[in-house]
N, C-alpha and C positions, 0 to 999 in steps of 0.2 A: 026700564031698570027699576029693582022694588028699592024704596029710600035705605033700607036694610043694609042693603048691598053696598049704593053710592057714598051710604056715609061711608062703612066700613075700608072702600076703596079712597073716599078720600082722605081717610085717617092714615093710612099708609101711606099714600103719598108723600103725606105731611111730613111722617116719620121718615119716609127713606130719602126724600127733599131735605129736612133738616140736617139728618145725620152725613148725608153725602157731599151736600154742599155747602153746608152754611160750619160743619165743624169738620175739621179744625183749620181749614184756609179759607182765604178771603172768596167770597160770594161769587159764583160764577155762571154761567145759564149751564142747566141739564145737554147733555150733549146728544146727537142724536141714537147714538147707541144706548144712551139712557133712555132716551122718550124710548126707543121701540122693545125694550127688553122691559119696561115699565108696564106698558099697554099689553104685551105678552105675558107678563104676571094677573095682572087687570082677568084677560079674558080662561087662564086657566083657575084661576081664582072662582070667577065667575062659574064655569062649568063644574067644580067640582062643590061651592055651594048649592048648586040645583039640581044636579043632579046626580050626589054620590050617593051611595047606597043608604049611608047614615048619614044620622044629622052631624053636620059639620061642627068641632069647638073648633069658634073664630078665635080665640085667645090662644089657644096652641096652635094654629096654624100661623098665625102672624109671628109669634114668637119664633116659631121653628123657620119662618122663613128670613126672619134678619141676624139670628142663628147661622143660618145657612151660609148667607150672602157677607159673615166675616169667615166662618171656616172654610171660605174659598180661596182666603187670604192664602192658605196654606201657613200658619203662620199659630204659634202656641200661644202664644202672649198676649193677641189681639182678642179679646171674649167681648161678650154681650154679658152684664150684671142686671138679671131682676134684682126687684125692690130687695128682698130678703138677701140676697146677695152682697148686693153694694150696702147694705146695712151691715152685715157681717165685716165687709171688707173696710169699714170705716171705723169700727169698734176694733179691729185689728192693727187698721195707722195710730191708735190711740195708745195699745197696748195691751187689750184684754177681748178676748173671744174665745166662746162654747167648741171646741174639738179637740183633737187630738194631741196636736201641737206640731206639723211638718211643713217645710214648703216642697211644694209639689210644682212641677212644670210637665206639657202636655209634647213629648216627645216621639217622633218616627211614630205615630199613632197610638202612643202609649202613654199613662200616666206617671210621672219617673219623680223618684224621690229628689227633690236637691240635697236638703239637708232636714234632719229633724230637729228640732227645738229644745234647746239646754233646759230640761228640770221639766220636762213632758212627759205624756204616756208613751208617745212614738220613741222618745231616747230612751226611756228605761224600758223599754220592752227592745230594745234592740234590735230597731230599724234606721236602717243605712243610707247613706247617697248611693246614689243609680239603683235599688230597690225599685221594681218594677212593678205596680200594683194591677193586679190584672183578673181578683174580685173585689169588692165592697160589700155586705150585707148578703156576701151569693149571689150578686150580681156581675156579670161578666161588666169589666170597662173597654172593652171593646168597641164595642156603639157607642162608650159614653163621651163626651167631652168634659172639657177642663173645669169650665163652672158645673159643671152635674157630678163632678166626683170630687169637687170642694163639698157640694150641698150634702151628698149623701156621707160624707166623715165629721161635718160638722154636727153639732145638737146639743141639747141641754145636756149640761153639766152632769154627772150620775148614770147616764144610758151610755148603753155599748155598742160598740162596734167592730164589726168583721171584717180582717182585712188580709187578704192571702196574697203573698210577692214572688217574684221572680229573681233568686241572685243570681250574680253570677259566678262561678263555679261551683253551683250546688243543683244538683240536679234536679231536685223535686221541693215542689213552691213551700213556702214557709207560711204558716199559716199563724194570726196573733189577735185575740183578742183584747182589745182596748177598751179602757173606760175612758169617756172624757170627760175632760174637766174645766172650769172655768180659764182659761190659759191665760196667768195675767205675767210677763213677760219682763221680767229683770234683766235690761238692754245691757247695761254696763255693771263689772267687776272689777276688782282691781286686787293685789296681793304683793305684798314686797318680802322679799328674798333678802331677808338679812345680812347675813354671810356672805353673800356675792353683792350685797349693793344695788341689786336690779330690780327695777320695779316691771309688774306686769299687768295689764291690761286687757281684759276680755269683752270682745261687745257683737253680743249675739245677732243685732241685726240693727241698719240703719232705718230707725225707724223707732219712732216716739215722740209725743210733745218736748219731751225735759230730755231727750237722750242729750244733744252737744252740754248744755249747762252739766249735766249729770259727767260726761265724758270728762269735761272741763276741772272741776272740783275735784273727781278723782285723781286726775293728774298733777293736780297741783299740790295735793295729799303726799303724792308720790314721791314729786321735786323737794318738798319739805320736808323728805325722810333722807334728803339725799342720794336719792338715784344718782347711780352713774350708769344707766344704762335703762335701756327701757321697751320692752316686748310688749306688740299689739298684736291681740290672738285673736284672728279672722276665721278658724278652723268653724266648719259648721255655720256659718253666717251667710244667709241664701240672697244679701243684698237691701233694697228699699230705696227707701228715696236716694233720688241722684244730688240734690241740694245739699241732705245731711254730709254725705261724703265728702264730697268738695269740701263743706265748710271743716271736716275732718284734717283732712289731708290738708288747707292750709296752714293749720297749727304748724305744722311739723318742715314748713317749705318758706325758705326764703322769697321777699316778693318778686314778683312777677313772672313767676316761670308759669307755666300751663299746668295745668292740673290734667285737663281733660277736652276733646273735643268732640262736638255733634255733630252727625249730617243728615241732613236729613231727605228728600226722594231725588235720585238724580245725582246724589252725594256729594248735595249741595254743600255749605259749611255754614250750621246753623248757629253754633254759638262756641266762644272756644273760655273754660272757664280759667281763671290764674288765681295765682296765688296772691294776696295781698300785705300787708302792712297792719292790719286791725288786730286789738285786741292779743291775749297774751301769747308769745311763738315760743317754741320748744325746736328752735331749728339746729342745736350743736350735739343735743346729748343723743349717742351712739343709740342704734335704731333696729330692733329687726319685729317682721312681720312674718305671722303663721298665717300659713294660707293649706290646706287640704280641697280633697275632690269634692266637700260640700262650699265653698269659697266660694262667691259666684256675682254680677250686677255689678251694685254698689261696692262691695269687699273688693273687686279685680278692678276697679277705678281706683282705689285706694292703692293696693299693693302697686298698680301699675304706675301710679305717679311716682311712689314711693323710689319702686328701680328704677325708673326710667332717668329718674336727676339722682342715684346713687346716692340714695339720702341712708339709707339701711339697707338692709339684707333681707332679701325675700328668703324662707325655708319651710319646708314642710313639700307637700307634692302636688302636681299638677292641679289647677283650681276648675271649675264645671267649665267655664267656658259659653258666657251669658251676654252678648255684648251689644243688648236694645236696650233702648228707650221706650217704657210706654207713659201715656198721659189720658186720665180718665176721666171721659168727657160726661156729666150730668146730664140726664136726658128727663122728659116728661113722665110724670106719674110714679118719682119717686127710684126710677130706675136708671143704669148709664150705661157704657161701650167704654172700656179699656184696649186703647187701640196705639199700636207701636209705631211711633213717627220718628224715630232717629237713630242712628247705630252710633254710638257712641266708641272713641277710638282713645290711645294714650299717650304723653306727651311724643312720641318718637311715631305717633302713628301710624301703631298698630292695631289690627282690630282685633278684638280677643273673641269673637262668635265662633263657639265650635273649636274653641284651639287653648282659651285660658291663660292664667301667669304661668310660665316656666320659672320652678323657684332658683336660685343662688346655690342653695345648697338641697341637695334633695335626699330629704327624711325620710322613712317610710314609720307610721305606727305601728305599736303591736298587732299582726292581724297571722291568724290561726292558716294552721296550712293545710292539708289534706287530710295529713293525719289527725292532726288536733280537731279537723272537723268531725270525723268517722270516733273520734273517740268522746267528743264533746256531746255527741248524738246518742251515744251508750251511756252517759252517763246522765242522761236528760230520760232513756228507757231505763233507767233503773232508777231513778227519784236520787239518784248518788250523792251530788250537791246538799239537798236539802237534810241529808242524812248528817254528811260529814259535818258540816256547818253548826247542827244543833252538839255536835259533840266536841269541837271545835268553836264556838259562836265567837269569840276577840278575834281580833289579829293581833300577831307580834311576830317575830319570824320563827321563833319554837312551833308552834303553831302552823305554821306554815310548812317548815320542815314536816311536821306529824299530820298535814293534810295533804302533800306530797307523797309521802310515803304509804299511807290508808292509799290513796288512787292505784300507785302500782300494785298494791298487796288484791285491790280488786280489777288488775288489769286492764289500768286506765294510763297512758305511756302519754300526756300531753308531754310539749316543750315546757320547760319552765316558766316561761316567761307567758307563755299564757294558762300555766296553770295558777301564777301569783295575779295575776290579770282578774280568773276567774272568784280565788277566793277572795282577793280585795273589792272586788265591787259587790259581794255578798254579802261581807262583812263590816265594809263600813258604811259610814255617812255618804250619801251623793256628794256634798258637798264638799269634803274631805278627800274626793277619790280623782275629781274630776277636773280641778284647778290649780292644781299645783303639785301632782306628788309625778316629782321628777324620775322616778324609779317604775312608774308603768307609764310614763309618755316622753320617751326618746326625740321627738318633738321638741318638743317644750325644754328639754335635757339641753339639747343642742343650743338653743337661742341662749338658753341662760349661759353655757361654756363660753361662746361666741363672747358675749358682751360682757362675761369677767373675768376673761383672759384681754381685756382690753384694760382692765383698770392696776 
């Protein structure tokens, strides 16, 4: 055997030895189905470095084969992270990373939107949960997997990217070009409702150094405005760490109830987290939780304890329905394996994989209907918007009225409600548009009625 070879065979080993048995359970000898499907890689290894037509690259083919041998998993969540990967993915738990700004999950073989990211290219170019991306750069995702259609929408800040989807009820894919940008991600919001007393709370994802302290201050902001009531908006929040939630969801829960439980192979019962006694509680003041189809991981741990001990009112509409654990194991050379060891259930021991929170009350947002599409399409081929808008450029509802009425006069017949939809997010501020204007999110309308017809 040339040394070439053996080293290269026993670097594998090493690699598929460490990763199989030494992480993430206790040490165990290779079994014999391992030895003989080991020695069977060994020898086709061996034949197709001597004798393939071309010369072998032994870096892509080792890669593509532990690659391989998680996508056997059958399983989205479970990837292999090169260097540049788990570098991204780690600049990401921190709070700031070069793309687009979405979370993506790798779906029935397809790459599926969960949710796009508040104050990103992907939400202001209006891309949706279950968006089904199905090119990148004019590349089919087809072949691709989950870390290769991360790598190929991430990159330096300024360059663009091509990304054509799949909705559903629209027959022919949507095509949008994004610039990315540096994504540095404002976890938590917060805004209080005067008039009604209610404070509200927005937290895009579990996930940042300072998010609970950042969570924490705002709330307490809140409390010393006198809330009497208080809305946590999960809408759009694709999850993150399982720790941050917990330590969320005990704010709000008398001690000792459950939060959450793991199981992990065999469904076993790996750890079951409670609520505790630490630190400041918010456990009387009236409670409700926005949940939507991008809600998903961490968010459905959250809402789920929340209904489960009838602590508030879940509202909004079915949430994705994401109900793993994964935990990401460091591996040699700078690179790791994000690999799913537990299903995670709610205090009533449910499991939400593939099924989601069922809310209390169920909302539905502004969302355009057949015709509003067919006419929203006519009016994107005739530059319409952009016309009416320079002639029109304020809001105020005059305005509105006279940008209503120009649409019909050029035989544009939307609903109302999403023709004020269209020219308020034209004409104002994102930030203005998106967090609290109770007259284009019926949502958000709701939780606020709920909890100041309480007071």
């Amino acid at each position: 055997m040339k040394n070439k070879e053996r080293f290269a065979w026993a670097g594998l080993v090493l690699i598929l030895f460490t990763t199989l048995v030494f992480r993430p359970v206790q040490a165990k000898a290779v079994s014999e189905t391992a030895e003989k499907y080991l020695q069977l890689f060994h020898e086709v290894f061996g034949l197709m470095q001597n004798g393939y037509v071309e010369t072998v690259d032994e870096e892509k083919a080792f890669l593509g084969a532990i690659k391989g041998m998680l996508g056997s998993l059958g399983d989205p969540h479970s990837t292999f992270l090169e260097e540049e990967e788990y570098r991204q993915m780690r600049e990401e738990t921190r709070g700031s990373f070069g793309g687009v700004g979405m979370e993506v999950a790798y779906t029935d073989g397809a790459i599926v939107v969960v949710s796009p990211i508040e104050d990103t290219p992907a939400m202001k170019a209006g891309i949706l949960p279950q968006d089904r991306i199905i090119e990148i750069d004019g590349k089919s995702t087809a072949n691709l997997g989950y870390a290769e259609g991360i790598r190929l929408m991430r990159g330096k800040p300024g360059s663009s990217v091509s990304i054509k989807v799949e909705r559903k009820n629209i027959k022919e894919p949507l095509q949008f070009t994004l610039v990315r940008e540096n994504i540095k991600i404002r976890y938590v919001r917060s805004f209080f409702f005067e008039k009604e007393k209610v404070g509200y709370l927005r937290l895009n994802q579990f996930m940042g150094e300072n998010t609970l302290e950042e969570f924490k201050k705002h709330l307490k902001s809140l409390a010393d405005k006198k809330s009497e009531g208080l809305i946590v908006d999960l809408r759009m929040n694709p999850g993150g760490l399982l720790p941050l939630s917990v330590a969320l969801s005990d704010i709000f829960l008398p001690e000792g109830l459950d939060i959450v439980s793991v199981k992990g192979r065999g469904g076993e019962l790996a750890d079951v987290s409670k609520s505790t006694n630490k630190g400041d509680k918010y456990t009387s003041i009236p409670l409700v939780v926005l949940i939507n189809e991008g809600s998903a991981s961490a968010s459905e741990i959250f809402a789920g304890a929340i209904q489960d001990h009838k602590r508030g009112k879940i509202v909004g509409v079915t949430s994705f329905g994401k109900g793993s654990v994964q935990i990401v194991y460091p591996l040699s050379f700078g690179m790791a394996v994000k690999l799913t060891v537990q299903k995670y259930y709610t205090p009533s021991g449910k499991s939400l994989h593939g099924k989601g929170i069922q809310p209390d009350v169920t909302v539905k947002g502004i969302e355009p209907n057949e015709d509003d599409r067919f006419y929203l399409r006519k009016m994107s081929e005739k530059k319409l918007l952009d016309q009416l808008v320079s002639k029109y450029p304020d809001y105020s509802e005059q305005n509105f009225v006279n940008f209503e009425k120009a649409l019909k006069e050029h035989g544009i017949k939307l609903s109302s409600d999403v023709a004020k939809a269209v020219y308020k997010n034209k004409t104002q501020a994102e930030k203005d548009r998106t967090m609290t204007d109770l007259e284009l999110d019926p949502q958000l309308k709701k939780a606020v009625d709920l909890l100041s017809s309480k007071s």
